[in-house]
N, C-alpha and C positions, 0 to 999 in steps of 0.2 A: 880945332880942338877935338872934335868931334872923328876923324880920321887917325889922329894921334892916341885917344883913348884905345880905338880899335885897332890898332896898331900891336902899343903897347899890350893889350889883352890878349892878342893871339900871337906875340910873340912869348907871353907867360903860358897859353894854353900848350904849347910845344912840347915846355916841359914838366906840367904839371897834369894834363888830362889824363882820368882814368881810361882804361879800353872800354868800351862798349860790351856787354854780354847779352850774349847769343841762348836761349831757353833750350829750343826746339829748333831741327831742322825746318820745321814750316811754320815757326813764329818770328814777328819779329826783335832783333838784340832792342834792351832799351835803357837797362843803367845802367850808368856811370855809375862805377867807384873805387874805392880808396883801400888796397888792403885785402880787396874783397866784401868790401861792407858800404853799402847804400848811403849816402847822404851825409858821409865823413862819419858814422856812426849817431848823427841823432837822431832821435824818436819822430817820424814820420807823422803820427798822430798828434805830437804833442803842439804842432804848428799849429793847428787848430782850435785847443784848446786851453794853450798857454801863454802868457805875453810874451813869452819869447820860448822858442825850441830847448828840450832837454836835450842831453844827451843818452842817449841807451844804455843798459845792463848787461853786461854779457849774459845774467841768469834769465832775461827775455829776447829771446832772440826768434826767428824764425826765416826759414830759407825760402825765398819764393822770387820766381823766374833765373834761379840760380846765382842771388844775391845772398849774403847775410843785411837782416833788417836787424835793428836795435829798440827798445823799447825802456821807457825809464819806470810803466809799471807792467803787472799781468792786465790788468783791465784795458790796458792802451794795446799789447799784443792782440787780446782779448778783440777788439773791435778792428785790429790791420788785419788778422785771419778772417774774419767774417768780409769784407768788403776791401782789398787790399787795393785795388784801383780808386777809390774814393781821397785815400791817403796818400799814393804814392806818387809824387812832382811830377808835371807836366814835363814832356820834352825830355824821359826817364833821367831828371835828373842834372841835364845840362844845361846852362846857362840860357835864359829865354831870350835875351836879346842877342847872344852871336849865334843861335839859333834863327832869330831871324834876318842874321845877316848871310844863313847859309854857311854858318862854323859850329866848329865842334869845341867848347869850353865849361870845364867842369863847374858847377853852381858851387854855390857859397851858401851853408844854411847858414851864417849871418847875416847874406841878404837878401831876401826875397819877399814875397809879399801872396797873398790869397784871390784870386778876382773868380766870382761865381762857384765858391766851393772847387776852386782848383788851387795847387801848391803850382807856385813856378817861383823858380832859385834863378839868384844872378849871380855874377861875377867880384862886383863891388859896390861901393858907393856909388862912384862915378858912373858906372853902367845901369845899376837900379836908377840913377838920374833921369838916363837917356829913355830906358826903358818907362819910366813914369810920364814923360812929355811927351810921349805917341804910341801908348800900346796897344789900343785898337789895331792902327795897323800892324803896328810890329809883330802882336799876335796873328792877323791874316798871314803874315811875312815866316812867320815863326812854322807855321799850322803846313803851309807850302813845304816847305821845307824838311818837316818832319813826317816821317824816317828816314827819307832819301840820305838825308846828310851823312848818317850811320852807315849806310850800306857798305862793305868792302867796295 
């Protein structure tokens, strides 16, 4: 089952994962996204402090490491500028368990989840599954993994 999921998921990541971007020549690329816009366009902050993720405003918006971010208010912009790393998903973005399978798969802000004031996004149900039955290590596995996986 378990081989079959991961199968399935990165023969969907093929054709569905955003490219990586690249800030600076001497930084590293870190999100994925869609369009050009961060996290399918929801509100980064609002995982934090909503029962479930908003979607963003085009009237809040802000560009940082050469993403568009979305925000569903000024106060949630308001607090992505002041601390933008605090908000922004782990693994810029890509999916935390085929991250620590050493793949590149774009997260799902339908499913993810928060461990120690971090945002990490997965792929689906069936991966948030996997992902919740070992993610201590997975995270070790994930953390290994991240950035190398990005690198051209």
């Amino acid at each position: 089952m378990r081989n079959s999921i991961i199968a399935f998921c990165l023969g969907l990541a093929t054709s569905t994962m955003g490219a990586p971007v690249w800030a600076q020549a001497d930084e590293m690329p870190v999100y994925s996204v869609q369009q050009g816009v961060a996290i399918s366009g929801f509100d980064p902050v609002s995982f934090f402090y909503e029962d479930a993720p908003l979607l963003g405003q085009d009237a809040y918006t802000v560009m940082w490491k050469g993403v568009v971010w979305r925000f569903s208010s000024a106060e949630n912009q308001q607090m992505f500028e002041a601390n933008p790393r605090a908000f922004a998903p782990k693994y810029g973005g890509y999916c935390a368990y085929a991250m620590s399978q050493g793949n590149l798969m774009d997260g799902n802000p339908q499913h993810w989840e928060i461990v120690d004031g971090q945002l990490y996004l997965l792929f689906s149900p069936a991966v948030k599954d996997l992902w919740l039955k070992n993610r201590t290590a997975l995270q070790e596995l994930a953390d290994d993994n991240w950035p190398e996986v990005i690198r051209p």
